[in-house]
C-alpha positions as CSV (number, residue, x, y, z in Angstrom):
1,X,98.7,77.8,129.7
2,X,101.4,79.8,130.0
3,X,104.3,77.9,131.5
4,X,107.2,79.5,133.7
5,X,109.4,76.1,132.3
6,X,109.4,77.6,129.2
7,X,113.1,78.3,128.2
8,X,113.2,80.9,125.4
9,X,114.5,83.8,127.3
10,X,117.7,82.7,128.2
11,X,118.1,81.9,124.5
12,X,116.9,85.5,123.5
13,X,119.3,87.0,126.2
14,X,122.3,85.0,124.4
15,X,120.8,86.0,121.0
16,X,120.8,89.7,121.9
17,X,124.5,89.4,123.8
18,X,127.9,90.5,121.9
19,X,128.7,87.3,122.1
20,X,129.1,85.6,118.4
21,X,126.8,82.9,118.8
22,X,123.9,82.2,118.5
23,X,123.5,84.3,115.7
24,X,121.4,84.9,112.5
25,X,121.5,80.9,111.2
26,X,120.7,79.9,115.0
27,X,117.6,82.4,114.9
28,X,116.7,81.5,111.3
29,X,116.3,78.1,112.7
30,X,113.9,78.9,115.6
31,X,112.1,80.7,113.5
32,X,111.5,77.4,111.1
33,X,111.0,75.4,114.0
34,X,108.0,77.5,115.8
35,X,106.3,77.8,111.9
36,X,106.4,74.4,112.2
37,X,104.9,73.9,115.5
38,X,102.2,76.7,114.8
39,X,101.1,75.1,111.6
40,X,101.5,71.8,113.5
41,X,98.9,73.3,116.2
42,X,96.9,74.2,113.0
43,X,96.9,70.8,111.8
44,X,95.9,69.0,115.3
45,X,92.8,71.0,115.4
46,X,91.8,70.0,111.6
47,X,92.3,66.3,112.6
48,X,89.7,67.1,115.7
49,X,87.4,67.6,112.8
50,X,84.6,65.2,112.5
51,X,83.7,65.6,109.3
52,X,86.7,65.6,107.9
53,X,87.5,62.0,105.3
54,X,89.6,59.5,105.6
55,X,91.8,60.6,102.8
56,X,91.9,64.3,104.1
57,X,92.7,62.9,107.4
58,X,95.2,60.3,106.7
59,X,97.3,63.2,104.8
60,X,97.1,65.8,107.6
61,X,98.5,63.2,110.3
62,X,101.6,62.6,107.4
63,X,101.7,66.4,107.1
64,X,101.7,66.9,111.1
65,X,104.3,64.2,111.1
66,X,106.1,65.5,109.0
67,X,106.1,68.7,110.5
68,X,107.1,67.2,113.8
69,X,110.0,66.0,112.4
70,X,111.3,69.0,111.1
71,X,110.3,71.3,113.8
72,X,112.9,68.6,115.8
73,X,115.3,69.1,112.9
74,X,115.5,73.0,113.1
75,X,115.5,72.8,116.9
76,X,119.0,70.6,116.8
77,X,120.1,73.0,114.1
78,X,120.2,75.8,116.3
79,X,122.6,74.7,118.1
80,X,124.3,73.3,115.3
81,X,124.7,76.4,113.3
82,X,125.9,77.6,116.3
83,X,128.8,75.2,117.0
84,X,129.4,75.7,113.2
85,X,130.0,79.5,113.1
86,X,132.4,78.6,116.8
87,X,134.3,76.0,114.8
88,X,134.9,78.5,111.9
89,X,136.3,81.4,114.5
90,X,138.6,79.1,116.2
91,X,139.9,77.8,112.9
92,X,140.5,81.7,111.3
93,X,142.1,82.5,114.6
94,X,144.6,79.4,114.2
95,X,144.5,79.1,110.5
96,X,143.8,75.8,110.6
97,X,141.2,73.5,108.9
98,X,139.3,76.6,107.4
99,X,137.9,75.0,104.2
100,X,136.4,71.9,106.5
101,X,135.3,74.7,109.3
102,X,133.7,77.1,105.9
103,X,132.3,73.9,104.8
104,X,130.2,73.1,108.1
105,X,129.3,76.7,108.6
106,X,127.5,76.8,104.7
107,X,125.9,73.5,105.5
108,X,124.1,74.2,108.9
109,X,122.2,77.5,107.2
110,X,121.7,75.1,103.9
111,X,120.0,72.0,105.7
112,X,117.7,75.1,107.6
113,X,116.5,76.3,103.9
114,X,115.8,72.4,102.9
115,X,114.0,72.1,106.2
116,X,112.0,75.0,106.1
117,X,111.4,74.5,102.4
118,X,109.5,70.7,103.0
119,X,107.7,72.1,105.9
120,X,106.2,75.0,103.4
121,X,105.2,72.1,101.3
122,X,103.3,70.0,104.1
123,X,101.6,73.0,104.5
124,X,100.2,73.7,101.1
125,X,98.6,70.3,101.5
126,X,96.3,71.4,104.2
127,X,96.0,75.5,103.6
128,X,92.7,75.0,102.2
129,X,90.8,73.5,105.0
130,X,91.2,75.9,108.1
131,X,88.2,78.0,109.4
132,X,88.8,82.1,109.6
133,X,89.5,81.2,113.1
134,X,92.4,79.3,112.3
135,X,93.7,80.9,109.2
136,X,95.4,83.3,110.8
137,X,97.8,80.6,112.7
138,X,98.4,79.2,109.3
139,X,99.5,82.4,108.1
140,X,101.7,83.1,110.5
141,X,103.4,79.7,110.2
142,X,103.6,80.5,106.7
143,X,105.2,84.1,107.4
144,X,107.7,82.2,110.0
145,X,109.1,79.9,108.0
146,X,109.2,82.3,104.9
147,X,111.2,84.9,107.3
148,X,113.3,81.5,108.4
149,X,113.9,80.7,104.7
150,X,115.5,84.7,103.8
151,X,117.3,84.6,107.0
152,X,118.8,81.1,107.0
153,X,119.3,82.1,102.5
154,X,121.2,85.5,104.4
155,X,123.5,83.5,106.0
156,X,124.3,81.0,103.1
157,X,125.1,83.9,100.8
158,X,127.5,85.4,103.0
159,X,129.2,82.1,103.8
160,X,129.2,80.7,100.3
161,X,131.4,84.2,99.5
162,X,134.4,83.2,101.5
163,X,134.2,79.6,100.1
164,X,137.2,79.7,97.6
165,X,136.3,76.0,95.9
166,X,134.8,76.4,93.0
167,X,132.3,72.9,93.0
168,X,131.2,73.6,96.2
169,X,129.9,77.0,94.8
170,X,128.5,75.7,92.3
171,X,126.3,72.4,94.2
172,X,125.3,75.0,96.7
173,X,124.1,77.2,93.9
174,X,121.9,74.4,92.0
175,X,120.6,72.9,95.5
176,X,119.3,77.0,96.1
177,X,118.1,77.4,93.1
178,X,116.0,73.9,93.8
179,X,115.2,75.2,97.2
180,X,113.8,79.0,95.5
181,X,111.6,76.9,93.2
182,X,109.8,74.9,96.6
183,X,109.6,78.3,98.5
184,X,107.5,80.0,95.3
185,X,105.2,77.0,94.8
């Protein structure tokens, strides 16, 4: 049922503005959230199953929870990534508190890679079980949050450039490199 409360286009008409934010970390995040909430869908529809056993069952309604919560997770990071990237203007413009405002603005895109990256895991525990009819739902989850993952990754890399302190580089580099390894499972 399509709903006329739905709210994305006023986000897309901001997304599309000259306006600086939201921007590519904000979009990276929708993106995680609605793979979460298609493969959520997905997972709904296995637990309608009757056949399906109790141990199968009981790990699809952690997996849905578990994408429930992140899906939640990416949806405040949209706006958090957004308020971020704001925080980091204002502070170029006065020179003022840059390293904390570089530091928030590499952390919202980061915590959208971790998300993303434990949803792609919930979802390897169920792949196997959907239908043809419901495969293709799955997929596309999969394909949104791997797009979410290179976008929200985009946005890291750039920001981790202007970072000038050198430990920061370096535990953002070891926490991506943990975060490749989930996304290529």
């Amino acid at each position: 049922m399509v709903s006329s409360a739905w709210r994305i286009h006023p986000f897309l008409d901001r997304l599309a503005s000259r306006e600086p934010v939201p921007g590519g970390g904000s979009a990276a995040a929708l993106a995680g959230a609605l793979g979460c909430a298609l493969a959520s869908k997905v997972a709904q529809i296995l637990l309608s199953r009757p056949r399906l056993s109790s141990q199968a069952r009981a790990g699809l309604r952690r997996d849905l929870q578990e994408l429930h919560r992140l899906s939640r997770k990416l949806g405040f990071l949209i706006r958090q990534d957004a308020q971020a990237y704001q925080a980091l203007v204002k502070a170029k413009k006065t020179k003022r508190g840059i390293a904390l405002a570089q530091r928030h603005a590499l952390e919202a895109p980061l915590e959208i890679c971790e998300a993303v990256a434990q949803a792609t895991r919930s979802l390897k525990e169920f792949s196997s079980r959907p239908g043809p009819l419901l495969h293709s739902d799955l997929k596309a989850a999969r394909a949104l949050l791997r797009g979410a993952f290179e976008a929200a990754l985009a946005m890291v890399e750039i920001n981790l450039r202007e970072s000038k302190k050198v430990r920061i580089r370096q535990e953002t580099d070891r926490r991506l490199i943990r975060l490749k390894r989930w996304m290529n499972r």
